[in-house]
TORKE-766565 format. One line per field, with one value per residue: residue number from 1; residue in three letters; chain; x, y, z of N, C-alpha, C in turn. Coordinates in steps of 0.1 Angstrom, whole numbers. Each point is the difference from the previous one (the first is absolute). Example, Ala and Ser with C-alpha at 12.3 -4.5 7.8 and 13.67 -1.06 7.14 Angstrom:
BEGIN
nr	(1 / 2)
rest	(ALA / SER)
kette	(A / A)
n_x	(132 / -4)
n_y	(-57 / 11)
n_z	(78 / -7)
ca_x	(-9 / 9)
ca_y	(12 / 11)
ca_z	(0 / 0)
c_x	(9 / -8)
c_y	(12 / 11)
c_z	(0 / 8)
***
This chain:
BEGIN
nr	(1 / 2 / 3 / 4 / 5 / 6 / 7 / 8 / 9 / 10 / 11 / 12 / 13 / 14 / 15 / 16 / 17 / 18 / 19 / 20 / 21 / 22 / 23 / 24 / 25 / 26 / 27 / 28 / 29 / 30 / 31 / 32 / 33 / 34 / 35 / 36 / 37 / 38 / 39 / 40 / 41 / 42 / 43 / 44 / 45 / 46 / 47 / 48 / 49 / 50 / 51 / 52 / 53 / 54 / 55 / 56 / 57 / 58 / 59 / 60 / 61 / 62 / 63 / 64 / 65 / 66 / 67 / 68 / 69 / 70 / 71 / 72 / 73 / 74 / 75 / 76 / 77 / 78 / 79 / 80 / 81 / 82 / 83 / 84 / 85 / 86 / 87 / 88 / 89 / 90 / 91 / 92 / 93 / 94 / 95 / 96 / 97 / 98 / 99 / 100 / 101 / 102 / 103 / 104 / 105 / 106 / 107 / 108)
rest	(UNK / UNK / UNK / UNK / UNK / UNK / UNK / UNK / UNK / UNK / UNK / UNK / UNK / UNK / UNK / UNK / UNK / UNK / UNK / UNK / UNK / UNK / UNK / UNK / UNK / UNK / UNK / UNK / UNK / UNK / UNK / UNK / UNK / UNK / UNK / UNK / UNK / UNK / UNK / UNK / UNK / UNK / UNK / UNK / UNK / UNK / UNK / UNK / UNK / UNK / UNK / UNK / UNK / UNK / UNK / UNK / UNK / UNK / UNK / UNK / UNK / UNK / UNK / UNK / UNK / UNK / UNK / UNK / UNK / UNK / UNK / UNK / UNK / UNK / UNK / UNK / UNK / UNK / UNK / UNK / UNK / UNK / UNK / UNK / UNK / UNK / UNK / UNK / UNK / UNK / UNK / UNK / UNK / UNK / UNK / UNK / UNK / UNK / UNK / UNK / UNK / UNK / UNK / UNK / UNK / UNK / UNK / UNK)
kette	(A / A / A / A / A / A / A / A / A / A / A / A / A / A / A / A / A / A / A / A / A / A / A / A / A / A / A / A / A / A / A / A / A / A / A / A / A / A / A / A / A / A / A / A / A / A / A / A / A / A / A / A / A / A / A / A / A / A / A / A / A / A / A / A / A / A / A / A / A / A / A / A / A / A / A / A / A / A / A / A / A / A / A / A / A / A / A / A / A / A / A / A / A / A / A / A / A / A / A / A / A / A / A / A / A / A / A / A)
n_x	(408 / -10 / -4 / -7 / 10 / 10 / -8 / -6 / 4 / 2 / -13 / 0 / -8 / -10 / -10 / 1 / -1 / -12 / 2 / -2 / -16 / 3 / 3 / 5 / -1 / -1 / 4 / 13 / 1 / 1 / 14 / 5 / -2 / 2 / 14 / -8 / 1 / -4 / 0 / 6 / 7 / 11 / 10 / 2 / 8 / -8 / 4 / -18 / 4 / -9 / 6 / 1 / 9 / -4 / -13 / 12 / -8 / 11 / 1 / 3 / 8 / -7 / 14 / 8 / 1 / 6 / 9 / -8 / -2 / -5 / 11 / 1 / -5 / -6 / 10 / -11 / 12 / -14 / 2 / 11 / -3 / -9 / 2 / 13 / -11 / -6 / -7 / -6 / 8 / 8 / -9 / -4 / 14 / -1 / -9 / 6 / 10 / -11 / -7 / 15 / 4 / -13 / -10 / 4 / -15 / 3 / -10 / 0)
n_y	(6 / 6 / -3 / 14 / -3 / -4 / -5 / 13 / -3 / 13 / -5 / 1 / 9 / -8 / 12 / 10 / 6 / -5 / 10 / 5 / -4 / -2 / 10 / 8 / -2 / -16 / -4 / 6 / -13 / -8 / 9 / 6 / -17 / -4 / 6 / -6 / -3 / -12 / 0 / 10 / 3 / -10 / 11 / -2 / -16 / -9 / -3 / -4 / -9 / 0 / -3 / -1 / 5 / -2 / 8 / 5 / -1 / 7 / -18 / 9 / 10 / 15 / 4 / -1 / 8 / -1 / 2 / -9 / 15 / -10 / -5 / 11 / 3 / 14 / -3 / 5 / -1 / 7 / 5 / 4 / 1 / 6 / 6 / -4 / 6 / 7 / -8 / 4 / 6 / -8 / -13 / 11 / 4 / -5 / 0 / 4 / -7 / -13 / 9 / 3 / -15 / -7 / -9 / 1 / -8 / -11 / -1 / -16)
n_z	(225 / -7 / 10 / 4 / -6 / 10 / 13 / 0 / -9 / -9 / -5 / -14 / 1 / -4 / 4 / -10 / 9 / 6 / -12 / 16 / 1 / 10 / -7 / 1 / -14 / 6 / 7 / -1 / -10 / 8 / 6 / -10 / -6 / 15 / -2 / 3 / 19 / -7 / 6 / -1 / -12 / 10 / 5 / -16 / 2 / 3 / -9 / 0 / 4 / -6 / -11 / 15 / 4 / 10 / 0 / -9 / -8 / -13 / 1 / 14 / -9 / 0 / 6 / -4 / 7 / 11 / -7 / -10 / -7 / -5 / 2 / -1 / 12 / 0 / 10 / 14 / 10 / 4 / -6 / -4 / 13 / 4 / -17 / 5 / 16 / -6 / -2 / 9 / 6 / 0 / -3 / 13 / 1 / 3 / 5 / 10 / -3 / 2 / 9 / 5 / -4 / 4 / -4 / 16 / 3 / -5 / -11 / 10)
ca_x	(-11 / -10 / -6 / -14 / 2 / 8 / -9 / -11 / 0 / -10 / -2 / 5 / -12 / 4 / -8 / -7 / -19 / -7 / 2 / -14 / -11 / -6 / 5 / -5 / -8 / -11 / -2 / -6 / -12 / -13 / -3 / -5 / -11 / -12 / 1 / -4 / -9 / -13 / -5 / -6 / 0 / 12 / 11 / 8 / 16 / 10 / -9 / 3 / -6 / -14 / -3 / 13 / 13 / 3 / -8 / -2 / 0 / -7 / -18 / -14 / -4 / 0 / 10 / 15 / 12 / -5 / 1 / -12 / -6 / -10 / 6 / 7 / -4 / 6 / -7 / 6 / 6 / -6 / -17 / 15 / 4 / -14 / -3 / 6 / 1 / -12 / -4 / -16 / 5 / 8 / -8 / -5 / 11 / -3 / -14 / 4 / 12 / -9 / -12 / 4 / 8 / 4 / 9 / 15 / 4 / -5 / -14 / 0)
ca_y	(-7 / 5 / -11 / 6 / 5 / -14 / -10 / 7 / 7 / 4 / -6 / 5 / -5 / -8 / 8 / 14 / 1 / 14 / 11 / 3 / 12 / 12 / 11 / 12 / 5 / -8 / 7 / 18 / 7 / -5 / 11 / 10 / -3 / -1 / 13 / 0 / -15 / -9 / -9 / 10 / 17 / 12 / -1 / -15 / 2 / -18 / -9 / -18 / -14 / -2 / -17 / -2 / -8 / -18 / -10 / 1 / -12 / 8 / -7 / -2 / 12 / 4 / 8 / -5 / 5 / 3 / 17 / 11 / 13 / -1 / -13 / 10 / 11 / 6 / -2 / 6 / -7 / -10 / -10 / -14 / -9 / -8 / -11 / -6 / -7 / -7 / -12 / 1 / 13 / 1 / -4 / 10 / 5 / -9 / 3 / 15 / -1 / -5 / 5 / 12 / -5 / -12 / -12 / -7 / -13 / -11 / -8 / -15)
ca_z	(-6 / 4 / -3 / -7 / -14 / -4 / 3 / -4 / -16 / 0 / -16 / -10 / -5 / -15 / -7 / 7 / 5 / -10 / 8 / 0 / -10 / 11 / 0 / 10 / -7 / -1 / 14 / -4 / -6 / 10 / 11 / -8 / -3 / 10 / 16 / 18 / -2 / -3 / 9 / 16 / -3 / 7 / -9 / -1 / 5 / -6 / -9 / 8 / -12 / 6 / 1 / 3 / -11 / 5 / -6 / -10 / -13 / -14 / -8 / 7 / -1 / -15 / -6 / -3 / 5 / 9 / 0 / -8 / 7 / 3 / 12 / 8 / 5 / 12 / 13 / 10 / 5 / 11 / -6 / -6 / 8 / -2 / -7 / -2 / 8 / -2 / -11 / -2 / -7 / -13 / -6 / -4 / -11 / -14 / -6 / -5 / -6 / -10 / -1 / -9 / -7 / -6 / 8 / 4 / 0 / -12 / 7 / -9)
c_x	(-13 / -13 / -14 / -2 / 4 / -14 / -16 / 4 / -17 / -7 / 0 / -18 / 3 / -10 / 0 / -11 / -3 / -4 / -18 / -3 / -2 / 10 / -2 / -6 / -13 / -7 / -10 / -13 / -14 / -4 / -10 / -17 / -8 / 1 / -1 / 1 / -8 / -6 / -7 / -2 / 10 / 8 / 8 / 13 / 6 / -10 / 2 / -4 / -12 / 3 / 22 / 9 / 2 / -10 / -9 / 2 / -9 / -13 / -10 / -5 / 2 / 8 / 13 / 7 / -3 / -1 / -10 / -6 / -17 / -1 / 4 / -8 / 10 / -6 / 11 / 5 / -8 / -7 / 7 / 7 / -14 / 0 / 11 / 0 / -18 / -7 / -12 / 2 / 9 / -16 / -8 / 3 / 1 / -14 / -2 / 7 / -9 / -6 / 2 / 9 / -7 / 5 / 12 / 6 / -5 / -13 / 6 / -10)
c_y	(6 / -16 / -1 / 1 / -16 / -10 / 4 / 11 / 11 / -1 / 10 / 0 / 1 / 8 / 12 / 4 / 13 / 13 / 3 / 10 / 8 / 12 / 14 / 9 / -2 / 7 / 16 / -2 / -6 / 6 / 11 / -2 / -1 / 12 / -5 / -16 / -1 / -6 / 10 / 15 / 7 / 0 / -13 / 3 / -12 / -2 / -14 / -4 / -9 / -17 / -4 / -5 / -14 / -8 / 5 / -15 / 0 / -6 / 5 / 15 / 6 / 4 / -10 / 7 / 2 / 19 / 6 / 7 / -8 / -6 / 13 / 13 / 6 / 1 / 10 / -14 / -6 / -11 / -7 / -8 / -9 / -9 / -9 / -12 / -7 / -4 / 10 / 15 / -1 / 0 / 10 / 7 / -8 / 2 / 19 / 5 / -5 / 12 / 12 / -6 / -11 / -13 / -2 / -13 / -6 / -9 / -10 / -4)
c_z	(7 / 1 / -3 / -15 / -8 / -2 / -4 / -10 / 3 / -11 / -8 / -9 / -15 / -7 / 3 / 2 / -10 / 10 / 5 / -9 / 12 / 2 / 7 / -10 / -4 / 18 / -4 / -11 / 10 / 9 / -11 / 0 / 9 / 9 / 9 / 2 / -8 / 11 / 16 / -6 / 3 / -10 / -1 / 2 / -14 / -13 / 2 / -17 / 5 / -3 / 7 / -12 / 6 / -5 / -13 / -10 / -7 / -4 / 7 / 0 / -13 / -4 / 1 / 7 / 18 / 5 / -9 / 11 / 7 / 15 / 9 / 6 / 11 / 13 / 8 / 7 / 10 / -11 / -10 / 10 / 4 / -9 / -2 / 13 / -1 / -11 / -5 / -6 / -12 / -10 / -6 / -7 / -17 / -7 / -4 / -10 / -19 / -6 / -14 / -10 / -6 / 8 / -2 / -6 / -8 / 6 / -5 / 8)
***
């Protein structure tokens, strides 16, 4: 009698999820499109998501999807760990991110 199995069943999800929009072809086309950082000029490494996936919620922005190309730049790894540990810099990122796209965000 296995009792991990007997007394903590492992649940059975009752949906299938949906597959991400964020693709490595979605990736290669953002690297293509910016080349470099946006943010310093160096060579880029990561593409960030300018509005986080944690505090993403579709009413308060222009796009439906959190993976639209607009929600996504390319960053060298210092300045993607910057904006993931700073507010004032993420923000900045966001208004950059506006400048060439369009508001991010919804006016109420």
């Amino acid at each position: 009698m296995n009792l991990a199995t007997e007394f903590h069943p492992v649940p059975v999800p009752k949906f299938k999820s949906k597959k991400s929009t964020y693709t490595p072809a979605l990736r290669d086309r953002i690297k293509e499109r910016d080349q470099y950082c946006q943010s310093c000029g160096a060579p880029g490494d990561e593409v960030h998501h300018v509005i986080p996936r944690g505090r993403f919620y579709r009413k308060w922005y222009t796009f439906d999807d959190v993976n639209d190309e607009r929600n996504l730049m390319y960053l060298c790894w210092r300045c993607h760990h910057r904006a993931t540990t700073d507010n004032t810099e993420l923000e900045r990122l966001i208004r950059l991110q506006e400048k060439q796209f369009g508001n991010l965000r919804r006016e109420f």
